[in-house]
N, CA, C and O of each residue as an XYZ file, in Angstrom:
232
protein
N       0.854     -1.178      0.000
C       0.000      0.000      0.000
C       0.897      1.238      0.000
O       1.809      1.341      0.820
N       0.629      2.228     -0.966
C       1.476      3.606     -0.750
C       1.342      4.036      0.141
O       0.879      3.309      1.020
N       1.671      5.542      0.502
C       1.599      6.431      1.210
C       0.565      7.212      0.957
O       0.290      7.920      1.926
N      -0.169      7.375     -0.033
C      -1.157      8.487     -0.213
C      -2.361      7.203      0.370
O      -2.786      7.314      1.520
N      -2.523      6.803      0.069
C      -3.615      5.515      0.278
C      -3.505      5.393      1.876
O      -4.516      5.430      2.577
N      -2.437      5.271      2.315
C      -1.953      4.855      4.059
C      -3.009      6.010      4.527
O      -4.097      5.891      5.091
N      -2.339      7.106      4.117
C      -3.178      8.350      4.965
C      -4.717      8.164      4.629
O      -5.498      8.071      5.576
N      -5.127      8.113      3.506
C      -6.760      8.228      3.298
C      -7.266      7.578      4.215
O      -8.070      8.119      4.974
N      -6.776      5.776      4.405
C      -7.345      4.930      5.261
C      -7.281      4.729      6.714
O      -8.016      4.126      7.496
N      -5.880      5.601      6.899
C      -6.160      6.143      8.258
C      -6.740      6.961      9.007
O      -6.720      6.851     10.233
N      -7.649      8.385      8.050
C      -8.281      8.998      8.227
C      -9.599      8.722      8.276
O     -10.400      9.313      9.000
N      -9.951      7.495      7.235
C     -11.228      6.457      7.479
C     -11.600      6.186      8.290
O     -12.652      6.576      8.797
N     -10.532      5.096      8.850
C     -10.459      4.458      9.934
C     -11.069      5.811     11.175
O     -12.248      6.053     11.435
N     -10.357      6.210     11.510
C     -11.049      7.628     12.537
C     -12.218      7.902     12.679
O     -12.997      7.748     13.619
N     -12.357      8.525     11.218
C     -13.622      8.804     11.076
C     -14.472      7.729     11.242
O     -15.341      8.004     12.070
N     -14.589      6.427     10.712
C     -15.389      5.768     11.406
C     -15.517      5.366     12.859
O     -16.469      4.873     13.463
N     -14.425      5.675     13.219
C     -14.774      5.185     15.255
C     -14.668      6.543     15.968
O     -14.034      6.640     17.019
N     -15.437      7.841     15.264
C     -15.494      9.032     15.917
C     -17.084      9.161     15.536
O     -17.722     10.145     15.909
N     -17.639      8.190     14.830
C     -18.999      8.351     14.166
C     -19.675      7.431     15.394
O     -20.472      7.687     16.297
N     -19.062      6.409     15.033
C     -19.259      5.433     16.179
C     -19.469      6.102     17.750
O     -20.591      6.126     18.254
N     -18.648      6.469     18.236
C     -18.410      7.009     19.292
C     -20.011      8.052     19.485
O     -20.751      8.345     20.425
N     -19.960      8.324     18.105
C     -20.628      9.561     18.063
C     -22.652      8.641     18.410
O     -23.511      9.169     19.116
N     -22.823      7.268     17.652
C     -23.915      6.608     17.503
C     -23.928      6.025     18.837
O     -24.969      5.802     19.454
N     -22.855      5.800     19.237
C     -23.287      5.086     20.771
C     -23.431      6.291     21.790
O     -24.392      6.055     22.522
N     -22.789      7.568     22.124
C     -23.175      8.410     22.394
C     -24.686      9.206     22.594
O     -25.384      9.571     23.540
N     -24.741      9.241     21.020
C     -26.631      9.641     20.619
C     -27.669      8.567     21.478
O     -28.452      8.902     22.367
N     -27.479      7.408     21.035
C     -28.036      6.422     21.724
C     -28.703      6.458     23.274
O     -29.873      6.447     23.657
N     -27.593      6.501     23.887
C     -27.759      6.512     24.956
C     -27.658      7.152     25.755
O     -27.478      6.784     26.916
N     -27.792      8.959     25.154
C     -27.757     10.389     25.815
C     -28.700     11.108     25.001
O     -29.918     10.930     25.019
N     -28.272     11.667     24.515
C     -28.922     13.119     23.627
C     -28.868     12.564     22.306
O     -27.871     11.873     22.094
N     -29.987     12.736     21.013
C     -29.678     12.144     19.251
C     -28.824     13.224     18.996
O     -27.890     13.063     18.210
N     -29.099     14.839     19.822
C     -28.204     15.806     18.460
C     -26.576     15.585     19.072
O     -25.744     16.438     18.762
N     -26.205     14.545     19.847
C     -24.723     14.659     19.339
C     -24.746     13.605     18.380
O     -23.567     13.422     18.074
N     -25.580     12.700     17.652
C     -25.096     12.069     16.746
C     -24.647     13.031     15.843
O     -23.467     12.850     15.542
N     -25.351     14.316     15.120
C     -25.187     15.075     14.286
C     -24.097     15.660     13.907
O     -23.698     15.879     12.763
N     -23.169     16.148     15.898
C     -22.589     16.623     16.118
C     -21.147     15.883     15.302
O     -20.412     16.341     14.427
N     -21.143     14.504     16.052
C     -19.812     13.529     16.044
C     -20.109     13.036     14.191
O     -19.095     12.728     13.564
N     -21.456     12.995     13.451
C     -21.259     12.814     12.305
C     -20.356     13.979     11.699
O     -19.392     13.523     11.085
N     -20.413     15.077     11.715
C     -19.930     16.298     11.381
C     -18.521     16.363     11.670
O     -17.735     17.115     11.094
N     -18.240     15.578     12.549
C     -16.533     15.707     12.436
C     -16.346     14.513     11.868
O     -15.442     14.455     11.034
N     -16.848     13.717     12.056
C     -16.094     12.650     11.127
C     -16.590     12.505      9.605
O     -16.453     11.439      9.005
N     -17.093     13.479      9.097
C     -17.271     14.006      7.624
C     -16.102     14.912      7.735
O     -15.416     14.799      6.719
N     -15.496     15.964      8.770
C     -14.651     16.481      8.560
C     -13.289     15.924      8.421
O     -12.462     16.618      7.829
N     -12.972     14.885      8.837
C     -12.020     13.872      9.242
C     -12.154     13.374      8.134
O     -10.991     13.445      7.737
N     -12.850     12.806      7.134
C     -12.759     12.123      5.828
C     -12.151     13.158      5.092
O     -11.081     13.051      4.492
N     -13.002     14.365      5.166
C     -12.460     15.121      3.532
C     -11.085     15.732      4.285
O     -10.373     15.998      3.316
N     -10.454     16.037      5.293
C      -9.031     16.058      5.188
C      -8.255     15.136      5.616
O      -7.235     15.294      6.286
N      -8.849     13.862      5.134
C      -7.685     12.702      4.670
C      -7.690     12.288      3.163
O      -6.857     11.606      2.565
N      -9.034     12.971      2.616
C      -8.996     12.926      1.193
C      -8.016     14.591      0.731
O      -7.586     14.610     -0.423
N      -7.863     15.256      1.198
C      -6.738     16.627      1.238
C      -5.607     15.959      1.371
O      -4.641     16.069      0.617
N      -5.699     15.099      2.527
C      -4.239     14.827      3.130
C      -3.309     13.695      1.561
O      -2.202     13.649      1.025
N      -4.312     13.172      1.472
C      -4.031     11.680      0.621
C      -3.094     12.705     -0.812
O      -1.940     12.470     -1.170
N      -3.974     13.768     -1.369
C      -4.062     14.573     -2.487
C      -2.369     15.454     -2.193
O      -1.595     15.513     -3.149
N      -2.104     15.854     -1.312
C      -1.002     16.413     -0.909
C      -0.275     15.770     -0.565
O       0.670     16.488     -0.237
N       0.075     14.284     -0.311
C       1.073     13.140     -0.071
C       1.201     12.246     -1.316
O       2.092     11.396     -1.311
N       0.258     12.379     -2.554
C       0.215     12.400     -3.877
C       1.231     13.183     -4.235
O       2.299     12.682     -4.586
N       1.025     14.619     -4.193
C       1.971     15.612     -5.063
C       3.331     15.159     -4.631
O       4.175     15.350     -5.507
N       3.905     14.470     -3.240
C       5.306     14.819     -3.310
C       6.063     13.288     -3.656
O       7.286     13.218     -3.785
């Protein structure tokens, strides 16, 4: 696996167990932090899709 790929899927990876975090959270407290913890881990994807794009260029 490259390096641009390493980063995307490590930023995946995150983002999915910050979503998570975020569904078991909602669950069993308040729903609007699901919204909350979805929202960063949409943010967490698109800058590992940045990150991936800029470890491409070099």
């Amino acid at each position: 696996m490259n390096l641009p790929w390493f980063v995307f899927a490590v930023h995946l990876v995150a983002a999915v167990a910050v979503f998570g975090i975020g569904l078991f959270v909602g669950v069993n407290g308040n729903s609007i932090q699901i919204v909350f913890f979805a929202a960063i881990a949409v943010m967490i994807g698109l800058l590992g899709r940045s990150a991936r794009n800029i470890a491409a260029r070099r």
